[in-house]
N, C-alpha and C positions, 0 to 999 in steps of 0.2 A: 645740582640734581633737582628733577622737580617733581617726586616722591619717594616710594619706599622700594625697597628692592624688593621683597618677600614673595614670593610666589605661591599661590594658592589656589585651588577647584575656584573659589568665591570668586575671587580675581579675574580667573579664565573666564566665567559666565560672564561677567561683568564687562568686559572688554569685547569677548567675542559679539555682544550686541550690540556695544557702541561699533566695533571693526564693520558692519552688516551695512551699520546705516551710514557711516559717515564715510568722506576719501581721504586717505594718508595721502601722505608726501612720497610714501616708499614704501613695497612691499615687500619681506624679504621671504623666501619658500626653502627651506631647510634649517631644521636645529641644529647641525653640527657645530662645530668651532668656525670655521666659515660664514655661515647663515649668523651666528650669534655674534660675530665680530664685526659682521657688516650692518647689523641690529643695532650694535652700541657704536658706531661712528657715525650713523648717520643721526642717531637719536642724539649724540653728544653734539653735533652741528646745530642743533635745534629743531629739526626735522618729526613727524610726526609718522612713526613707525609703526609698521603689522608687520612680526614674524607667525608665519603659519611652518607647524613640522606634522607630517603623521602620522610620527609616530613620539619619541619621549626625546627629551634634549640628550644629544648624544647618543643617538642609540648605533649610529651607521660606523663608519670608520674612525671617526673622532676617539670613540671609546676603546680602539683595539690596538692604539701604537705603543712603543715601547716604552713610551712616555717621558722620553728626554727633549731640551731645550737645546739644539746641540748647534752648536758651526759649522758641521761642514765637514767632516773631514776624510770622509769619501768624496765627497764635491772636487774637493783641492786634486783627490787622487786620482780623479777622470780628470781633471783639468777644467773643470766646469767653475774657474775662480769666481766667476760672478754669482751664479748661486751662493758657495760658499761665504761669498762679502757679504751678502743678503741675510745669511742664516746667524751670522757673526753680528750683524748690525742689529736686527732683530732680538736677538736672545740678553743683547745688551741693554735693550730697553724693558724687555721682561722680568733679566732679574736687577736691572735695577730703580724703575719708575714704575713699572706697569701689576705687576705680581710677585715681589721678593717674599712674601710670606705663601706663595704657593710652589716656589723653585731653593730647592737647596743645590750648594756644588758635590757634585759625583766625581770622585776619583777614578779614573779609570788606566786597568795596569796592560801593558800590553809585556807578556810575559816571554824571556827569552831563552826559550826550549827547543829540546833537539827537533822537534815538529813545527816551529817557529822557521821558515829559512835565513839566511843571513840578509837576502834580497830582503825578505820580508820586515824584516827590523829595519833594515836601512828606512825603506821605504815609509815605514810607520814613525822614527823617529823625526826622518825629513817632515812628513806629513802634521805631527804634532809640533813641531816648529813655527810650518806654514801657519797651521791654526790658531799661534800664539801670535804671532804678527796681526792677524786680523783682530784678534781678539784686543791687542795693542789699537790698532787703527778704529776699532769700535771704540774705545775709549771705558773699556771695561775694567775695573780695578784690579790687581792682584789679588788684596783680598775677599774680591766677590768669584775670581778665578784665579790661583793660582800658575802660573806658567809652568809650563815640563821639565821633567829633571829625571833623569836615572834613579835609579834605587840596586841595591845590594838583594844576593836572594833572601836574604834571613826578613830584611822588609818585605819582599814582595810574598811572603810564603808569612807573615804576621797581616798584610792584609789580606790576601785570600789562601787561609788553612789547609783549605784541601788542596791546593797546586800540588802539583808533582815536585820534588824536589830531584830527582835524579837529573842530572846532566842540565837542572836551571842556573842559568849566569844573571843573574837577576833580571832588570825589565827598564822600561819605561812605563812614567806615571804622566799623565794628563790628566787636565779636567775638563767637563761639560754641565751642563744646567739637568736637573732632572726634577719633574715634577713630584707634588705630593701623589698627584692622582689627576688623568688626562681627562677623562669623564666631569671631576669636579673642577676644572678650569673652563670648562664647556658651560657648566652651571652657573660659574659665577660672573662670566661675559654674559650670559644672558640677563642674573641678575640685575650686573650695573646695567647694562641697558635700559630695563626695567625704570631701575630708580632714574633715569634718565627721561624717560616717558615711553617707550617703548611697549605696543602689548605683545606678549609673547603665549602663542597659542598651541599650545599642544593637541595632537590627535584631532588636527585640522589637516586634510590633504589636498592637496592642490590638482585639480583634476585637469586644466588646461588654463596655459598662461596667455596674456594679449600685453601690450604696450601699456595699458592702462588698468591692469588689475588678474581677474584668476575668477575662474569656476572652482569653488573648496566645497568638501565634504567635512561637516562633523561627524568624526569616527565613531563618538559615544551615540549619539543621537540618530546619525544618517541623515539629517537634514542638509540638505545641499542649498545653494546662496553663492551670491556674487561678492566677492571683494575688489573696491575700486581703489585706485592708487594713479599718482601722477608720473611714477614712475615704476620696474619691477627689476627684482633680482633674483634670479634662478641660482640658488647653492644648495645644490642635494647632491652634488658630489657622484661619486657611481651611477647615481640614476639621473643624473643631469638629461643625460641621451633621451629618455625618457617623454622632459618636457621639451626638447630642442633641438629635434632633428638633426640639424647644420653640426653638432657636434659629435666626436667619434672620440670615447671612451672605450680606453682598452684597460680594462681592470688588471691590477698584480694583486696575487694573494700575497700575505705577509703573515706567518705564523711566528706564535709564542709556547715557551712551556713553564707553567707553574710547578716552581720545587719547594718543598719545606726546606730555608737558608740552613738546617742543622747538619746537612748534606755535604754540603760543601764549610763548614765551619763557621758561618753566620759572617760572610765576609764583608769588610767593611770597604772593599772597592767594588769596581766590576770589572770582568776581565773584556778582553779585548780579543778575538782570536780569528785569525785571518783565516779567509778560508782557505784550502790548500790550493798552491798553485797560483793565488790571486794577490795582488798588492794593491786591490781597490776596495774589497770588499769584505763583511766580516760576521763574527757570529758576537754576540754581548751575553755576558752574565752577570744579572743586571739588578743587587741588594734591594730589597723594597723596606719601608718602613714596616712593613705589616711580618717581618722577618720572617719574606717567601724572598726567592731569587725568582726571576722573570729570566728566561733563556732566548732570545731571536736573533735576528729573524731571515724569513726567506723572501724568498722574489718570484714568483711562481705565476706562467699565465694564467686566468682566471674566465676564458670565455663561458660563451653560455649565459642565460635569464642570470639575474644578480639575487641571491640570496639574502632574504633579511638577515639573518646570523650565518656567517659564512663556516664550514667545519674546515679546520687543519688535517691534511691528508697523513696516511702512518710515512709515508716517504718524507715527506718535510718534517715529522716528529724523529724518526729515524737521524735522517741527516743531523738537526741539532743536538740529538743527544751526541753523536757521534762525532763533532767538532769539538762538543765540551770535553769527553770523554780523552780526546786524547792530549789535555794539557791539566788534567785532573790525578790522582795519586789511586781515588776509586775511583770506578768507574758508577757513572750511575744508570741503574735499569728503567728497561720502561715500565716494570709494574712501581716504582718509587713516585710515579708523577705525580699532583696532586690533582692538574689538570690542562688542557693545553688552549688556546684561541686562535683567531685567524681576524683578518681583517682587509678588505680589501681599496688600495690604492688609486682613486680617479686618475689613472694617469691618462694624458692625451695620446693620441694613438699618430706616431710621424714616421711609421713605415718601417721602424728598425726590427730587427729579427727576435731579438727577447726583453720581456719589460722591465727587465734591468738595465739594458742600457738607455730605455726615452730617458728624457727629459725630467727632473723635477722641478721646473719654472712653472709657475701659474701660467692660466690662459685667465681674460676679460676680452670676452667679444658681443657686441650687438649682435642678435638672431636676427633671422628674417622677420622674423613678428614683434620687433620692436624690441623686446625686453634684453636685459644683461645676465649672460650667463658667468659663471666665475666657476671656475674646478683646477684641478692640478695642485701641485706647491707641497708645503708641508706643512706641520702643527705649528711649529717653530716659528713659521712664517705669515701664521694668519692676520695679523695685522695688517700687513702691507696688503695682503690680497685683499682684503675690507676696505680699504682704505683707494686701492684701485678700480673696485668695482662701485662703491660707490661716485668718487668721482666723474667716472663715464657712465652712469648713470643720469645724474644731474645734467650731464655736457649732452647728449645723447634727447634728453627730453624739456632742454632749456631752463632747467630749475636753478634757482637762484642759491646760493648756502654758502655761508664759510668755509673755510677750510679744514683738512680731518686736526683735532685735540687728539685723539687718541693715542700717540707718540708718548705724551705725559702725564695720560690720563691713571691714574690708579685706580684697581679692580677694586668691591668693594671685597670687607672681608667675613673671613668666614666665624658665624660666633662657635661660642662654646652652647652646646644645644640645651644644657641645665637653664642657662637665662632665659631662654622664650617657654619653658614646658608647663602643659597643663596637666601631666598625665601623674595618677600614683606611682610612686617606686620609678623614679623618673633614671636613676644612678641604675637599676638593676640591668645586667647582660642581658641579651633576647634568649642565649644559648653558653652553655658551658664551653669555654675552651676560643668564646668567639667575642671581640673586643667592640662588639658594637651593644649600644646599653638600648631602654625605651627611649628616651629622651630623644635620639640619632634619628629612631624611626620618624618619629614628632616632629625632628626639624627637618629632617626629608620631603614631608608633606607640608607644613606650614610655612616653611622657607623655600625651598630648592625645588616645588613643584609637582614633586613625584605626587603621581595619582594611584598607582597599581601598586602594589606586592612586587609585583618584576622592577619598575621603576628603583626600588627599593634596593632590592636586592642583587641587581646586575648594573647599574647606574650610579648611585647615590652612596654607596657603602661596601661594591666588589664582594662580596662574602660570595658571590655567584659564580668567581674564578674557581671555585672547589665546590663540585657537585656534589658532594657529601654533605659540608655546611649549608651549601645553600637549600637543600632536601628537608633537613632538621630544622632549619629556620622557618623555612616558610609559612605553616599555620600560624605562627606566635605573630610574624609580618601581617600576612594577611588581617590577622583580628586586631593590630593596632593601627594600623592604613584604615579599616572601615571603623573605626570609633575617632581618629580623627578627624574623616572625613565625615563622620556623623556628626560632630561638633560643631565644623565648620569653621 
């Protein structure tokens, strides 16, 4: 590495002037997990990087998945094996070289109930099988993944309390990778890129791309300026269409709903629950550390201008309560939610009738204006799309470079936010009842970037998933965002 990771206003000035006047190697134009992964493999090549985002890292799709590291196992149940190898090989390097301190393994129960069909178990047991084989052929441990096995009901009704017990014949258990938080794995590739050399620019937007660089606006300032580069890379994802003509972005919405875990029994799996009629597809209720359940997700077409924050419609909140609801003992209502999200999926547009069944393969293709677009794929899979689009980038504008490290590269990590703090009462909560202290805020801005209040509190720390907490917090944010930013 050839500096510091930390991310700061100081930094951003500092960089955004050198970015103005000098030509990188490679410019990358979106902060999602995409834009930030193809940030740290070309930076980790030795490459001399400018990521520009317009808005905050992670603010677009990156931040609204369900936030698992998973294999596949829908993939396998469309027959789509090769995605599925892909997701399986990938997750294998996450949780074991790349981020093991941002993915713990997730239990997940697929519960065997009168509303379960028998087609539907088959299927799902087949299916958790297949997954283990891959998981086998990644070369994944047992004890970083357990393989599937049966369970009795009295277990499967000990890890998730609220199950229905009538007419349950117990289940099957698998497992999957699930992050701490999707948002701060976004932060922290950006980071190590950073400390890689990398400058990563926030509330920089890219107003039109060419072969050799970008017309960018500074959001804070307005000041507009050329950025030059030897080569460019379009990853904004949903809005990709935007810079790129040549390509056709059919967005899927994907809704979530936030429930307080005491609802369901603070369960220590997640459930699994097909939807009716379907043996490919399904609904998750899905334990979070923060001891909320996270309920998704849908598949929903999403035409129309692309919304900076996308809303979850009552029919898709509807539908998920109504999957959970009937392998649940209560039922739970919609005034119980805490709150719900949505997020929508780059997927490429190949003519099929609903955007559940395209494709979840990435696309990398040369524009007509020279530059490399990249969109599609999954979270799971961001590497490899990094790692492809820089490639044909290089190949594309004849640039010289190694090959991608990022296979075994490890992230950097994340501290404890008492070690960097300059703030009094640094251990004290922002709010009663809410698990993030001053110090959180302090290394939000002096590590991880965040400039705004929102940065803070919808990016860096979630308390935003509950409109209530995040209402109550915001003044105490705000006044510690602008004294550390007055510090500098």
């Amino acid at each position: 590495m050839t500096g510091t990771d930390a991310l700061d206003a100081t930094r951003r000035g500092r960089e955004m002037e050198r970015a103005a006047a000098e030509t990188a190697d490679l410019l990358v134009v979106g902060g999602g997990i995409t834009g930030a992964g193809v940030a740290l493999d070309a930076a980790s090549r030795g490459l001399r990087v400018v990521l520009v985002e317009a808005q905050d890292l992670a603010f677009g799709t990156s931040r609204w998945s369900s936030k698992l590291v998973h294999g596949g196992l829908r993939y396998l149940a469309t027959g789509d094996v090769a995605t599925a190898r892909e997701s399986a090989a990938e997750r294998h390097l996450l949780m074991t070289s790349i981020a093991p301190h941002l993915i713990r393994p997730l239990p997940q129960l697929l519960p065997f109930l009168p509303g379960v069909s028998l087609r539907q178990r088959a299927a799902g047991a087949v299916g958790m099988g297949l997954g283990d084989l891959l998981r086998v052929q990644a070369r994944t441990p047992r004890a970083v993944l357990p393989p599937p096995r049966p369970v009795t009901a009295g277990t499967a009704r000990r890890l998730v309390p609220a199950l229905e017990g009538r007419g349950l014949r117990g289940g099957m258990l698998s497992y999957d990778g699930q992050l701490v938080d999707d948002a701060k794995l976004v932060v922290t590739v950006a980071r190590t890129a950073a400390a890689h050399g990398a400058w990563i620019l926030t509330r920089v937007r890219a107003l039109r791309l060419r072969a050799d660089g970008a017309e960018v606006a500074d959001v804070l300032s307005g000041e507009r300026f050329e950025l030059r580069a030897r080569a460019v890379v379009n990853a904004t994802g949903v809005w990709a269409g935007g810079l790129d003509g040549g390509i056709a972005v059919r967005p899927s919405r994907g809704t979530h709903l936030v429930l307080d875990g005491a609802l369901l029994g603070q369960p220590s799996a997640a459930l699994t629950i097909p939807h009716e009629g379907s043996i490919s597809r399904y609904v998750f209720a899905l334990p979070q550390r923060s001891g909320r359940v996270v309920v998704g997700l849908t598949d929903e077409e999403a035409p129309g201008p692309v919304p900076d924050v996308p809303e979850p419609s009552e029919a898709e909140i509807a539908f998920l309560l109504a999957s959970l609801n009937r392998v649940v003992e209560t039922p739970v209502r919609r005034e119980q939610l805490l709150g719900a999200f949505a997020g929508l999926r780059p997927l490429i547009d190949s003519g099929a009738d609903r955007t559940a069944d395209l494709s979840r393969r990435h696309l990398v293709a040369v524009s007509d204006a020279g530059f490399v677009s990249v969109l599609g794929g999954k979270l799971t899979t961001y590497r490899r799309m990094a790692e492809d689009a820089v490639d044909l980038a290089l190949a594309t504008r004849t640039i010289a470079a190694p090959p991608s490290r990022t296979a075994g590269l490890r992230l950097v990590g994340i501290d404890d936010a008492l070690a960097r703090t300059r703030l009094s009462e640094p251990a004290v909560p922002i709010a009663e009842g809410v698990a993030v202290r001053r110090a959180d805020v302090e290394y939000a801005v002096r590590v991880e970037g965040a400039l705004t209040a929102d940065d803070v509190l919808d990016r860096r720390t979630r308390i935003g998933f509950v409109a209530a907490d995040r209402a109550r917090c915001l003044p105490v944010v705000e006044q510690l965002v602008a004294e550390v930013l007055a510090e500098g």
